[in-house]
N, C-alpha and C positions, 0 to 999 in steps of 0.2 A: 504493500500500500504506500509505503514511504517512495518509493521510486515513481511511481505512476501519481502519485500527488506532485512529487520533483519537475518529472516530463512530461505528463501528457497536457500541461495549455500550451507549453513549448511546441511540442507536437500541433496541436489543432492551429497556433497562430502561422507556422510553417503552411501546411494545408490551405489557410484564411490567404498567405500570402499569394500563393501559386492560383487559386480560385481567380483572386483578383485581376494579377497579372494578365492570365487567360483570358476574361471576360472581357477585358480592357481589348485588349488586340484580337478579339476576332469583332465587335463592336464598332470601334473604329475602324478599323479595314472595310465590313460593310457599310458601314452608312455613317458619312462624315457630318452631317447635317443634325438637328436637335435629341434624335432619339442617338445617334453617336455620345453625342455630349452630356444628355442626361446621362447612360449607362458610364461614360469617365466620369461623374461625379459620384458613383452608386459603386464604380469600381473600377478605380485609380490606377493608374500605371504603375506596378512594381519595376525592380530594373533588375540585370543581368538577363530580359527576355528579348534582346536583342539580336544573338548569334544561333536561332532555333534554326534558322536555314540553312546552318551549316551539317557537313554530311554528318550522320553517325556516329559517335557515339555523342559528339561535344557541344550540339545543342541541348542535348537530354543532360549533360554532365552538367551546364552553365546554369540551366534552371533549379538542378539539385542544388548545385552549392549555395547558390540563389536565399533558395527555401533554407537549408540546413545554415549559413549566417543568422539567418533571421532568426532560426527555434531555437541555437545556441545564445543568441544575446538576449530573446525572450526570458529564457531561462535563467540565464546568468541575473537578469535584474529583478528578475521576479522573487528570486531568494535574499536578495536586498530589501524590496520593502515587503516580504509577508509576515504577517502576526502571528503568534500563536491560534492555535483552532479554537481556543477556550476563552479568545478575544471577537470570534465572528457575529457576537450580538451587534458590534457596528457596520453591518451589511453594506452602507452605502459608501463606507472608506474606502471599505476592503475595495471593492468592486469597482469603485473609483480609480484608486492605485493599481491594480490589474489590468485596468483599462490605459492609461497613459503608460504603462510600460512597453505595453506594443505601438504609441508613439513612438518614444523613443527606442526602441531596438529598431523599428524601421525607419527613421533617421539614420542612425548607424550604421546599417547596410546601404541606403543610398548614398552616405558621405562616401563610403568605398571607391567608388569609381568617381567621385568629383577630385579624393586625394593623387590618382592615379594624373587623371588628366591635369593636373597641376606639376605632377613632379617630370610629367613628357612636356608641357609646355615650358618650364621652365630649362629644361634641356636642349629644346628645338628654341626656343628665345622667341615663343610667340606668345606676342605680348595681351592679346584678346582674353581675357580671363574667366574664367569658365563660368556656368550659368549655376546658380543656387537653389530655381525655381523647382525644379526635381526633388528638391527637398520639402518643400510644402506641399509640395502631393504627396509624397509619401505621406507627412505626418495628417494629410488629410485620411490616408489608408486606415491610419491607428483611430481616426475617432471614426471612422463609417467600419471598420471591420472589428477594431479591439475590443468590441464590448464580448465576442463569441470567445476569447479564451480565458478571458476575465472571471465570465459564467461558469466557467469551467473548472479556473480554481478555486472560485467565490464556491460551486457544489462538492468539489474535493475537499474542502477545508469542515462544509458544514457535515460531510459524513467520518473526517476524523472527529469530530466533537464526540459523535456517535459510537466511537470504538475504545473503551477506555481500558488503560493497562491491567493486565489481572493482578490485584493485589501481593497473589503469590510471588512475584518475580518484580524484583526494583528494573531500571531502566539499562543497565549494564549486568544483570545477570545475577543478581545478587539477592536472595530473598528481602523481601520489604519487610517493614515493619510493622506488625498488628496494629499500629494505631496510623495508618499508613492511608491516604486519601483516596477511596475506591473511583473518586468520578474524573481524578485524573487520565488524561487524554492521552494517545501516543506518542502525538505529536509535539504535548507540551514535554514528552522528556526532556532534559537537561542533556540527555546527550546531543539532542537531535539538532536545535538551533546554533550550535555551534560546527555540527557537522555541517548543518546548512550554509552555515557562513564560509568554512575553511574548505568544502569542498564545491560546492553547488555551484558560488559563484567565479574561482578561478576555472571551473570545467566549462561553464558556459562560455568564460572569455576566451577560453582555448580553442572551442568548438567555432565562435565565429571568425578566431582570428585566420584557425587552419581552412574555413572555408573562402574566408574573403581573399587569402593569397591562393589556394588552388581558380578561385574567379579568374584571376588578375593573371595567372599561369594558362590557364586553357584560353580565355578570348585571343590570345592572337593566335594560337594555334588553332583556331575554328578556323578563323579568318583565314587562314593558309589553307585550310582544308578546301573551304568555300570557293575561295580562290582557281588552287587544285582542280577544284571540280568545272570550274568554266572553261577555263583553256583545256581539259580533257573534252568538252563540247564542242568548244570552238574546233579543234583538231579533228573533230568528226564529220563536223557537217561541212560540207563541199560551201565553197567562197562564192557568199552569195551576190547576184547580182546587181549592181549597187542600181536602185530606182528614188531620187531622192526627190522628196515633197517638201523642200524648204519651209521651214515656220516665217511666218508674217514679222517685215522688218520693224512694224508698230503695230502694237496691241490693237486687234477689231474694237470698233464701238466709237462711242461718244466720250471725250476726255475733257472737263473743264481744267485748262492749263495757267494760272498764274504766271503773268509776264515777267514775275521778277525769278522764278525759277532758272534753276539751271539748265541752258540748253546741249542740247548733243555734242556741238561743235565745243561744247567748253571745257568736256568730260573727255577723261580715258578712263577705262575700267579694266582693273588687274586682279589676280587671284594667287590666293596664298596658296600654301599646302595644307590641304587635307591633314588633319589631328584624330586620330582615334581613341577612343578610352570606352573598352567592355561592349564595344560593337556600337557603342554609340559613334557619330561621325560632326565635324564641324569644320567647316571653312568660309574663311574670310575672303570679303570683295570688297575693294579699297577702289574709291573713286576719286581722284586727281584735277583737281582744275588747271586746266592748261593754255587760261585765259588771262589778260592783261586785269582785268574788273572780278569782285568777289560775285558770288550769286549765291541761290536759297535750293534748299533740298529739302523736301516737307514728306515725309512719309515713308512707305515703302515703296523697294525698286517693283519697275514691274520687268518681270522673268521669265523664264523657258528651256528648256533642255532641247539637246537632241545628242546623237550619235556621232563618232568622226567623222559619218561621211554625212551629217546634217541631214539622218534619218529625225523627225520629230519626234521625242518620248512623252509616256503621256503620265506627265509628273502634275501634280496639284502643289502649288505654293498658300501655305499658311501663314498669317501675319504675328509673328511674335516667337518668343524666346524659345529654347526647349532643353534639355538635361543640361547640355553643355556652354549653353547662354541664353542668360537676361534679356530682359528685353522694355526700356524704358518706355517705350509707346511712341505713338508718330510725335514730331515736336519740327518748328520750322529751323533749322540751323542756318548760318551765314559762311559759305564755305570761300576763306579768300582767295586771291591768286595765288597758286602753287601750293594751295593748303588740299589737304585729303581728309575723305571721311570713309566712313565704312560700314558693312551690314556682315551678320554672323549667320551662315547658312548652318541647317543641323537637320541630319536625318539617323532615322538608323536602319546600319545592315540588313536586307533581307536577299533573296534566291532573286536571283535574276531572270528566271522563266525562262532562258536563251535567250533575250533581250542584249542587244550591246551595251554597255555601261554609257554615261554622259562622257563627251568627250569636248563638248564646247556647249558656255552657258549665254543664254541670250539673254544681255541686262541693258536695262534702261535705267534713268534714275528715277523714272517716275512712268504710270501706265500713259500713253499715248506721245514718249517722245521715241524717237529712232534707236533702235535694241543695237545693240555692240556686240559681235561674238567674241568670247573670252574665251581659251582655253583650257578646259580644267581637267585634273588626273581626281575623279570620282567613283565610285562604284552604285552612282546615282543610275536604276536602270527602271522607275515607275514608283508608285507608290507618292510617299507626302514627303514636302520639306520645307520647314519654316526659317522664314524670312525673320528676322531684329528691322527697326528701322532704323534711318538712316542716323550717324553719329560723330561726329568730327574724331577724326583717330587721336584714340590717347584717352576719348573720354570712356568712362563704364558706362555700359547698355543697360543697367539696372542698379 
């Protein structure tokens, strides 16, 4: 009983995790529009579900380790603030405190890969600094999901009440004493909360730390696998005919343009290097005024992918931040002569369908001026990628 009171919310918040994760991604993948959105508020993107498309075994591995951070640091905190069983007449603490641990243990896990993409950005010397926003979903996960292992040890707690030591035997083995307290609890043993302390919660921190470096160990090794697996495609199928449908040099439609905006002729648009951290993806597009006079940049760019040979992919651009960057909101900036601003592209990994990856991005600074082809080295091959607005370089996106 002592073990299964220890692990099983640990357990169930694991499970609550992977549930979430799941739901989230096949949710938005069908339908990006309001019932998308309410099911991401009902259940939140977890992270490490990023590299599922990669082959065998290390999508399955990423999501384990995933789940198994999360029931190790569950655990681990959960022995930190529990009561004694013969304390559970204050139901609403307990249960409270049970609840905000899988807050914080899921915190925890998605700090994992924000510390990663910090210590590769600081290495590669790119200065864009990583998005936090991932963090408030998670702990948004802990108050829409943490109430289910909370319940779980709020009812394991209230059925130790119920199991009290037999008077015959002290709590180390030792006959008790006739005048010995029969409605004492298991749990209140004297040995147990201290076992609780010196074992429960360095195992729990061992359990997430060995899982969030096994994370950090297998992501790029999907990614190679994934990888792996396209050029074994590519190498298969016969070279195809190139038939190329060019994307539209200005976005279709109607565009109310502010004259004091930046025009085409003022801009050049460049592109950083692609940053990975745990399958998630981000890269910057830095825009240059290459004009004698400053001008205004209000919003976000308007975008487009296609293939080397300017096959069109049918990529959807989202307006705002995502795991790996903030994102302050549209605001008008004054971008001078020879000054540069910049937006934070972010997507994540998935299977390319035999799809050719993006090989050149079509950016504007705004929807209805003349799109730029940019060159980029992406594994952008369909699916969503969100847009930061625009930012004078050097300032934070959030």
């Amino acid at each position: 009983m002592r073990l299964v009171r220890s692990f099983a919310p640990g357990a169930v918040a694991a499970v609550a995790w992977l549930l979430s994760g799941l739901i989230n991604q096949r949710a938005t993948g069908a339908d990006s529009g309001t019932i998308g959105g309410l099911v991401s508020l009902l259940a939140p993107s977890t992270v490490w579900f990023v590299d599922l498309a990669a082959p065998f075994p290390w999508g399955a591995v990423s999501a384990a380790l995933s789940a198994l951070a999360l029931g190790g640091a569950y655990s681990g905190l959960l022995a930190l603030v529990r009561r004694r069983p013969s304390d559970v007449q204050r139901a609403g603490v307990g249960v409270a405190a049970y609840w905000f641990v899988a807050v914080a243990a899921g915190v925890a896990v998605a700090s994992v890969p924000v510390v990663v993409f910090v210590v590769q950005s600081a290495q590669a010397g790119y200065l864009t600094g990583p998005g936090f926003g991932n963090l408030s979903q998670i702990a948004q996960w802990g108050v829409v999901w943490g109430w289910v292992p909370a319940l779980v040890a709020r009812a394991l707690d209230v059925r130790a009440v119920d199991a009290p030591v037999s008077a015959a035997v002290g709590s180390a083995g030792v006959p008790a004493d006739d005048d010995a307290d029969d409605t004492r609890t298991a749990t209140d043993d004297p040995v147990l909360l201290p076992f609780r302390r010196r074992l429960l919660v360095p195992l729990g921190a061992a359990v997430f730390l060995a899982a969030a470096v096994g994370g950090v160990v297998v992501s790029p090794i999907g990614d190679v696998a994934r990888q792996a697996g396209y050029d074994d495609a590519d190498a298969a199928r016969q070279e195809p005919i190139p038939t190329v449908t060019p994307l539209p040099l200005v976005a279709p439609g109607y565009h109310d343009i502010d004259p004091l905006w930046c025009t085409s002729g003022q801009l050049t648009f460049s592109a950083g290097q692609a940053q990975a951290a745990l399958g998630s993806r981000a890269l910057v597009l830095t825009a240059t005024n290459v004009s004698d006079a400053s001008c205004v940049l209000d919003g976000c760019p308007d975008l487009a992918f296609s293939d080397i040979l300017q096959n069109p992919l049918d990529v959807t651009v989202d307006h705002g931040g995502g795991m790996l960057a903030d994102d302050a909101g549209p605001q008008a900036i004054d971008v001078p002569a020879g000054g540069t601003a910049q937006i934070t592209l972010t997507w994540r990994a998935a299977g390319s369908g035999g799809v050719e990856p993006a090989g050149f991005a079509y950016v504007a600074a705004y929807a209805g001026a003349e799109r730029q082809l940019v060159e980029v080295d992406t594994d952008i091959s369909g699916g969503r990628v969100s847009t930061t607005a625009w930012a004078l370089s050097g300032t934070p996106t959030g």
